[in-house]
TISEFI-893746 format. One line per field, with one value per atom (N, C-alpha, C, O, CB): residue in one letter; chain; atom name; z, x, y. Coordinates in Angstrom, 2 decimals. Atoms other than C-alpha are relative to their C-alpha. Last residue first. Glycine has a CB too. Layout:
BEGIN
aa <- c(a:...)
ch <- c(A:...)
at <- c(CA:...)
c3 <- c(Z:...)
c1 <- c(X:...)
c2 <- c(Y:...)
//
This chain:
BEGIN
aa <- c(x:x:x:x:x:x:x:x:x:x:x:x:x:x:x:x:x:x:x:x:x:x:x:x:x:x:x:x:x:x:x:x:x:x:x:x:x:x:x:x:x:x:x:x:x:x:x:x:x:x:x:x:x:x:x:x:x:x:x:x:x:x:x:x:x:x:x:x:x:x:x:x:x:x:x:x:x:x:x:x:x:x:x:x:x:x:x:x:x:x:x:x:x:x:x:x:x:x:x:x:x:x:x:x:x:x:x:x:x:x:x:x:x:x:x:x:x:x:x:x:x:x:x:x:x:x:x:x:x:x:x:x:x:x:x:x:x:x:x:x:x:x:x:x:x:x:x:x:x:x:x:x:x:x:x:x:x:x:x:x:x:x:x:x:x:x:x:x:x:x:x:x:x:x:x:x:x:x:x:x:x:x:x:x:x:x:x:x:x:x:x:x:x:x:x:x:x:x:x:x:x:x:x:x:x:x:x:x:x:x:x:x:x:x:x:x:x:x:x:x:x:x:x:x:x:x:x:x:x:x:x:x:x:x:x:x:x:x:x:x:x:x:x:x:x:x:x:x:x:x:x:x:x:x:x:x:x:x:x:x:x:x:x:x:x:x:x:x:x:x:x:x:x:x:x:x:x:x:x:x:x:x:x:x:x:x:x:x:x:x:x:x:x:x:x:x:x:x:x:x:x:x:x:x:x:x:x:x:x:x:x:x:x:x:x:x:x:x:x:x:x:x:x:x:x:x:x:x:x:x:x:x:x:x:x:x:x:x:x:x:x:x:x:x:x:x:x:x:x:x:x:x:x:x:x:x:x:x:x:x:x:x:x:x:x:x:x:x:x:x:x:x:x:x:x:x:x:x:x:x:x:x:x:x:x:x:x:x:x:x:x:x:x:x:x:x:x:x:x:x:x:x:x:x:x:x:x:x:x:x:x:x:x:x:x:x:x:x:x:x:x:x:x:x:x)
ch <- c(A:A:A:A:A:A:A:A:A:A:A:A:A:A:A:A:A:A:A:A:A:A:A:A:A:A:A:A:A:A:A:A:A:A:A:A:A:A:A:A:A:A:A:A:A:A:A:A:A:A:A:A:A:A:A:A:A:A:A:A:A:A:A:A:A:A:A:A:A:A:A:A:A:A:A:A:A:A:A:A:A:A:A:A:A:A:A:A:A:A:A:A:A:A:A:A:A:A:A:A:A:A:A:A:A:A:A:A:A:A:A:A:A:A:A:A:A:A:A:A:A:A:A:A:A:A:A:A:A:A:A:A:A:A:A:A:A:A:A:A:A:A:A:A:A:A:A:A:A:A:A:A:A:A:A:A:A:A:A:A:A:A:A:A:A:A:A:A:A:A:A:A:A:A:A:A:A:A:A:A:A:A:A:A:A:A:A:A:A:A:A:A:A:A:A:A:A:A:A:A:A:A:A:A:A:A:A:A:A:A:A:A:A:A:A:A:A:A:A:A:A:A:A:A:A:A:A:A:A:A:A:A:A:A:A:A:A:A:A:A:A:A:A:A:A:A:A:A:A:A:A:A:A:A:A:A:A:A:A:A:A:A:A:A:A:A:A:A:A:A:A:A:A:A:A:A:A:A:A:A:A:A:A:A:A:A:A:A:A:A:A:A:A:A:A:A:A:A:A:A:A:A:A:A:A:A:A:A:A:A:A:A:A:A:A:A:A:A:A:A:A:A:A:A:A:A:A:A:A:A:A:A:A:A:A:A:A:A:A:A:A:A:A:A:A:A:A:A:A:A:A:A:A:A:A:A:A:A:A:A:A:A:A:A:A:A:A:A:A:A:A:A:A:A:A:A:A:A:A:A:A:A:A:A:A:A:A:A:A:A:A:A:A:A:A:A:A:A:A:A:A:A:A:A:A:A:A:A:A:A:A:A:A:A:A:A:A:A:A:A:A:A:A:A:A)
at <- c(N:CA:C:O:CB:N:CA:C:O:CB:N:CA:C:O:CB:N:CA:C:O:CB:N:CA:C:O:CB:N:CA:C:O:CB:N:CA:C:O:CB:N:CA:C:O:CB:N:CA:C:O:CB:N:CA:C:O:CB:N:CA:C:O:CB:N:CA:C:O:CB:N:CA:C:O:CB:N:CA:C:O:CB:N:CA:C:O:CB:N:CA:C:O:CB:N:CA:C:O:CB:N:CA:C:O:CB:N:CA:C:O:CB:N:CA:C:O:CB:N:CA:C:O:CB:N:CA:C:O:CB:N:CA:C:O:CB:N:CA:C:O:CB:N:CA:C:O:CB:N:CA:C:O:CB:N:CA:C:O:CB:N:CA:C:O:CB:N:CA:C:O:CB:N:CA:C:O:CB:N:CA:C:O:CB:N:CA:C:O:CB:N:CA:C:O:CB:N:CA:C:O:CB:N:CA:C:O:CB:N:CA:C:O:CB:N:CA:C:O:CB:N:CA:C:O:CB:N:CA:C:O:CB:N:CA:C:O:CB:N:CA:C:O:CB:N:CA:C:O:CB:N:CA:C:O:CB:N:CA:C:O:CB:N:CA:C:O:CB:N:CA:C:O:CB:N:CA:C:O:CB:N:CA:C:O:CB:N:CA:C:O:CB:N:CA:C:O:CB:N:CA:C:O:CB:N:CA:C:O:CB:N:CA:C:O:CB:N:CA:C:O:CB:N:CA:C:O:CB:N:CA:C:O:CB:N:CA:C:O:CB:N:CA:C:O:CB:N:CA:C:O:CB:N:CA:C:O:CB:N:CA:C:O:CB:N:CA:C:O:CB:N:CA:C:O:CB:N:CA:C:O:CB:N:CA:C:O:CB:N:CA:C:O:CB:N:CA:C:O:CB:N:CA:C:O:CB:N:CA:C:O:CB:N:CA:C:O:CB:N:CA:C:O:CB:N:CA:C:O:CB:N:CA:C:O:CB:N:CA:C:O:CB:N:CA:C:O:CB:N:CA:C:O:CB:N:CA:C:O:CB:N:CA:C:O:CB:N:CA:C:O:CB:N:CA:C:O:CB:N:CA:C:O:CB:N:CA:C:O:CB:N:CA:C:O:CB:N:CA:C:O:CB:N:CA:C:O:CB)
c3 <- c(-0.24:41.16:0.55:0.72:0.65:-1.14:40.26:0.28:-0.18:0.03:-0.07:36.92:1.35:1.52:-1.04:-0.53:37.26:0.46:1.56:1.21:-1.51:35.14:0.37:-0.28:-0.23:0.03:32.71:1.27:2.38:-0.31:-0.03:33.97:-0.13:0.24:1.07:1.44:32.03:0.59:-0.45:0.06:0.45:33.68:-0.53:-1.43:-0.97:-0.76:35.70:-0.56:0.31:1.02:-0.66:32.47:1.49:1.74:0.39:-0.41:30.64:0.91:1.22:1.17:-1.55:28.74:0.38:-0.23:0.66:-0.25:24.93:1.79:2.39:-0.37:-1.62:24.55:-0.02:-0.11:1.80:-0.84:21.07:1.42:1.67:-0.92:-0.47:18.67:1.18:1.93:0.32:-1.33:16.02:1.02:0.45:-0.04:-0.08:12.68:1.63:2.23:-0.19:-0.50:12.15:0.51:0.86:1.42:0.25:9.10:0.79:0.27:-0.03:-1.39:9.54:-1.10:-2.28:1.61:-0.85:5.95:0.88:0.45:-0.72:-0.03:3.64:1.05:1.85:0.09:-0.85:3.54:0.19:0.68:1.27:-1.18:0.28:1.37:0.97:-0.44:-0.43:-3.15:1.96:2.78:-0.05:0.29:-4.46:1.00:1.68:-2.10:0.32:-3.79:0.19:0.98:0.50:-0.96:-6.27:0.79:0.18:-0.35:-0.47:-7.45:0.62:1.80:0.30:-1.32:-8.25:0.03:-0.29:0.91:-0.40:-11.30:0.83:1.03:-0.69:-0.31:-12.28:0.71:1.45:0.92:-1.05:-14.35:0.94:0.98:-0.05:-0.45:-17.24:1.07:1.38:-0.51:0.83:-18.56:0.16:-0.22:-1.07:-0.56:-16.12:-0.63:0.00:-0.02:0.92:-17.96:0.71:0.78:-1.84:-0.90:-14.72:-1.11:-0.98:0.29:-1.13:-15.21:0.16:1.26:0.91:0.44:-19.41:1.74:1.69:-1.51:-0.23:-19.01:-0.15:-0.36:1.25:1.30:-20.19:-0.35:-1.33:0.27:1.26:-17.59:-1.23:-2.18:-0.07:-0.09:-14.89:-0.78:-0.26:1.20:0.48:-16.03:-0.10:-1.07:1.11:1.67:-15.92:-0.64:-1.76:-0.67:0.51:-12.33:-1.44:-2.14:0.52:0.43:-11.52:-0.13:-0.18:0.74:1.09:-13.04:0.30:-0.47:-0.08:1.04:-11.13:-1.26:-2.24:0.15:0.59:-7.96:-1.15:-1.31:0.35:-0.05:-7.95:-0.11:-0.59:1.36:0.88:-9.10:-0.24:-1.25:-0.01:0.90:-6.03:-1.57:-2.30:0.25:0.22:-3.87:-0.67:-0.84:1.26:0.62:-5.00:-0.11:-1.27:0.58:1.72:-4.75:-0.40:-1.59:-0.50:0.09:-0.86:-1.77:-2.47:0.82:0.16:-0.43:-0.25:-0.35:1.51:1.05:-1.69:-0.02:-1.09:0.29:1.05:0.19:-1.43:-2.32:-0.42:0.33:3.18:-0.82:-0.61:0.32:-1.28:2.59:0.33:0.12:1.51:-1.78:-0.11:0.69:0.59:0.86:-0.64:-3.65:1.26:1.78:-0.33:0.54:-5.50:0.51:0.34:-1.33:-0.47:-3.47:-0.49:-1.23:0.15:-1.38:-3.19:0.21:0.87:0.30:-0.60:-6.45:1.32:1.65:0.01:0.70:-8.07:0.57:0.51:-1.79:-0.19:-5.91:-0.33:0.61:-0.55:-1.56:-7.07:0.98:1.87:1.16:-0.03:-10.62:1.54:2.00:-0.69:0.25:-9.83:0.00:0.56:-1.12:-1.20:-8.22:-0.22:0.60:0.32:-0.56:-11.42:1.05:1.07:0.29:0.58:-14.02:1.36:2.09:-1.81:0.21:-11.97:-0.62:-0.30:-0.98:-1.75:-11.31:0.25:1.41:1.20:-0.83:-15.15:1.24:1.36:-0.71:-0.80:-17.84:1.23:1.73:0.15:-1.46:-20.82:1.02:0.58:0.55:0.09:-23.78:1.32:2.19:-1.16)
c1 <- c(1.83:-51.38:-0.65:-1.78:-0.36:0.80:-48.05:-1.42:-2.38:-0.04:0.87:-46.28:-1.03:-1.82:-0.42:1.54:-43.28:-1.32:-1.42:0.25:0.94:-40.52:-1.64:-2.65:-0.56:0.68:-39.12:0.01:0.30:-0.89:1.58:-36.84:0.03:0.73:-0.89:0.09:-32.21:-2.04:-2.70:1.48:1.29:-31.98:-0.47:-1.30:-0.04:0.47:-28.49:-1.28:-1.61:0.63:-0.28:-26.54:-1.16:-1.75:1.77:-1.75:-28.18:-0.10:-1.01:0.60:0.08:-31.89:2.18:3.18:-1.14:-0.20:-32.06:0.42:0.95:-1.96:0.51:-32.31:1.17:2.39:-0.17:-0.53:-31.87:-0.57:-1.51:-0.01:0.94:-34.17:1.04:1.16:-1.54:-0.80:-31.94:-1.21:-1.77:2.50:-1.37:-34.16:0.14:-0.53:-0.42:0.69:-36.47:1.30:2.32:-1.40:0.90:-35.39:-0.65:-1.36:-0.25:0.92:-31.87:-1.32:-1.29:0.07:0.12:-30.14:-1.19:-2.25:-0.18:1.21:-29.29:0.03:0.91:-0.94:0.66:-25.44:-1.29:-1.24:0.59:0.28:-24.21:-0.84:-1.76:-0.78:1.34:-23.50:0.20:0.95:-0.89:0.36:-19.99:-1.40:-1.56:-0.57:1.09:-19.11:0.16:1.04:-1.00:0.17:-16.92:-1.00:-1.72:0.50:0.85:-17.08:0.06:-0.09:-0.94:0.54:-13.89:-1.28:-1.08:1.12:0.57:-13.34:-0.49:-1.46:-0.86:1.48:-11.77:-0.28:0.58:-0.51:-0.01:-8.16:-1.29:-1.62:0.79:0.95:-8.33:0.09:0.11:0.05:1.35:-7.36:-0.72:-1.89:0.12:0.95:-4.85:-1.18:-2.24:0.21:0.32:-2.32:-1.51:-2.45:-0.09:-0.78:-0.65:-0.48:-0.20:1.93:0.40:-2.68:0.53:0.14:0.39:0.80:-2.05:-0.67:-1.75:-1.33:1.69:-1.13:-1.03:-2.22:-0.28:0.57:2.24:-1.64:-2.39:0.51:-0.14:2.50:-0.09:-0.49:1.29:0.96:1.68:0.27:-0.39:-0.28:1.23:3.65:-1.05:-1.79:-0.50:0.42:6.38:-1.27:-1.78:1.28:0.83:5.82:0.11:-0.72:0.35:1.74:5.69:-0.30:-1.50:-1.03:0.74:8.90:-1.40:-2.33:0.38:-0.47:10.78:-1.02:-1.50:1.43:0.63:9.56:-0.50:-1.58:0.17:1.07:10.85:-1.30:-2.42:0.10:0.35:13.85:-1.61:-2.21:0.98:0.05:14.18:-0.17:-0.42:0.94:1.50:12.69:0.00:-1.04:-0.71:1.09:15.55:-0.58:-0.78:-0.68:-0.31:18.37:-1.04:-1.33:1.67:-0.01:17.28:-0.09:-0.97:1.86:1.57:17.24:-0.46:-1.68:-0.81:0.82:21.09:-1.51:-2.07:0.08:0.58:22.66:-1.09:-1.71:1.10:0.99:23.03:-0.53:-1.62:0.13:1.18:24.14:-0.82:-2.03:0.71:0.33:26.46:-1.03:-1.76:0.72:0.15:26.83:-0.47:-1.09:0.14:-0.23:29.31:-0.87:-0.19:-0.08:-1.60:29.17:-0.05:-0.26:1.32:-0.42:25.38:1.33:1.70:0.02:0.77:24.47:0.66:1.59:-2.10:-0.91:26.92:-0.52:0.39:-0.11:-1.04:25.13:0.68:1.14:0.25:0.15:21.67:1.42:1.52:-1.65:0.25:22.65:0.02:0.63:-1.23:-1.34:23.80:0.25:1.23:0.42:-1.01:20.64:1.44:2.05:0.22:0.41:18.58:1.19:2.01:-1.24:-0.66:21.02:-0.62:0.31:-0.68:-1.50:20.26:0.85:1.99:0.20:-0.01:16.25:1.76:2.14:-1.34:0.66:16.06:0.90:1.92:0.15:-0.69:16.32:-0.29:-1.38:0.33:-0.03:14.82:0.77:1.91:-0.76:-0.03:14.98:-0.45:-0.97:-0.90)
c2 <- c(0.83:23.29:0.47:0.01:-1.24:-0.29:25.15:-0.47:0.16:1.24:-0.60:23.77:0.03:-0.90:-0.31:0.42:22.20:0.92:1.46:-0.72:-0.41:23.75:-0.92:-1.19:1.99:-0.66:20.48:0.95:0.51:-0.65:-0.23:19.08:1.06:2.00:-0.32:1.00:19.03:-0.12:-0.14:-2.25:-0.43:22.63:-1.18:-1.01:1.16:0.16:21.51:0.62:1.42:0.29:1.19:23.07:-0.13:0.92:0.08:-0.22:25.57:-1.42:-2.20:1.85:0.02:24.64:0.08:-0.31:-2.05:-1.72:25.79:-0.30:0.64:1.29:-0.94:22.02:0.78:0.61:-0.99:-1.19:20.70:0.74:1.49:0.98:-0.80:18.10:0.39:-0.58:-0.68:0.55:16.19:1.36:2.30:0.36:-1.14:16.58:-0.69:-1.53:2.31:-1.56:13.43:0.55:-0.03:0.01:0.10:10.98:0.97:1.82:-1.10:0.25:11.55:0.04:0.37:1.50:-0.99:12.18:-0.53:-0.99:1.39:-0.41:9.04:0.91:0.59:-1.01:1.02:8.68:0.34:1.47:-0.19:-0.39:10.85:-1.12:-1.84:1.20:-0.22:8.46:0.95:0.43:-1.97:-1.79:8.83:0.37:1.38:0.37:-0.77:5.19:1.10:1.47:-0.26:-0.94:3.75:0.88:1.68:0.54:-1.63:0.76:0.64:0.32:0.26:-0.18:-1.51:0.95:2.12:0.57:-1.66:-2.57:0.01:-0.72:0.78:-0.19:-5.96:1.35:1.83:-1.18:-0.19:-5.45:0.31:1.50:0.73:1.13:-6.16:-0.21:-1.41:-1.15:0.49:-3.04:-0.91:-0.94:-0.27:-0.66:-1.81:-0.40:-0.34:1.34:-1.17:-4.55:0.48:-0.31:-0.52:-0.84:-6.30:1.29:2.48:-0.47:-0.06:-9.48:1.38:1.76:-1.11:-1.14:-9.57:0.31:0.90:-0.51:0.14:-13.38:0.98:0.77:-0.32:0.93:-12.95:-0.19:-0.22:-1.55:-1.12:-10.31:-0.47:0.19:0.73:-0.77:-12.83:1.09:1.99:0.26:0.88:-15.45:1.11:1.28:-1.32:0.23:-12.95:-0.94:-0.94:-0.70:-1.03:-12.01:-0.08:0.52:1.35:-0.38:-15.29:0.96:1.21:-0.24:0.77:-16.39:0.14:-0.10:-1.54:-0.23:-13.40:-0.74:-0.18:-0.44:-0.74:-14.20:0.72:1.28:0.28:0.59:-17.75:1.32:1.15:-0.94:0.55:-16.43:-0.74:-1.11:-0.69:-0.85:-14.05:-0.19:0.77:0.53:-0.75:-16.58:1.18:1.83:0.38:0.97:-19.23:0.85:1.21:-1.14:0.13:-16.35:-0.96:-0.89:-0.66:-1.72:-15.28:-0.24:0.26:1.11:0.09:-19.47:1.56:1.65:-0.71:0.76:-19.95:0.44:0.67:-1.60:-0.76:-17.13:-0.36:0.24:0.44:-1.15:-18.83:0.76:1.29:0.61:0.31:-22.32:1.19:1.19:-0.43:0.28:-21.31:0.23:1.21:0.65:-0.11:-19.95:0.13:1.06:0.05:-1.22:-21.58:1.03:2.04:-0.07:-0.99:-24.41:0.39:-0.57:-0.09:0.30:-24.84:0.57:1.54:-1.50:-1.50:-23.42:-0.44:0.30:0.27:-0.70:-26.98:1.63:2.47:-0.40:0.44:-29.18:1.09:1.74:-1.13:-0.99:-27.54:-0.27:0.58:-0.66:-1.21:-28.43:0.72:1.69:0.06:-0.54:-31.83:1.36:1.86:-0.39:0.12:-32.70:0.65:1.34:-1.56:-0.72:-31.57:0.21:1.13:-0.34:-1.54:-32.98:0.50:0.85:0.90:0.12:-36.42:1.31:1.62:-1.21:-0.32:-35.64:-0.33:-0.15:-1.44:1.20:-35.55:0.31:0.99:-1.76:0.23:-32.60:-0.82:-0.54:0.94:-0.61:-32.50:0.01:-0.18:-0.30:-1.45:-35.25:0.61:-0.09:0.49)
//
């Protein structure tokens, strides 16, 4: 019972000439896609439900610890004035 490496060969013999050297491996990986997306729907992989959950984050990034500190000074002001002795 089944099919043995003699049906097999014959089979792919028979895809070969009917249809040919190029079009054969385009038609494997379109069958080959085919049976795993049904495995995988048999399996319940494609139902949103079991599907593992991502977390989302929502949370804000903790805020500085000391505020950013600003110079009022214009350009070429970056010293202090030096105080007269």
């Amino acid at each position: 019972m089944g099919i043995g490496w003699g049906e097999i060969l014959l089979i792919l013999v028979v895809a070969l000439l009917v249809f040919g050297p190029n079009k054969l491996p385009d038609i494997a990986r379109g069958l080959g896609k085919g049976i795993r997306d049904f495995k995988r729907a048999m399996n319940g992989l494609d139902d949103p439900d079991t599907l593992p959950r991502v977390p989302v984050r929502t949370a804000r990034p903790p805020a500085p610890e000391k505020p950013i500190e600003r110079s009022i000074r214009g350009p070429g002001q970056d010293k202090p004035p030096v105080s007269p002795t």
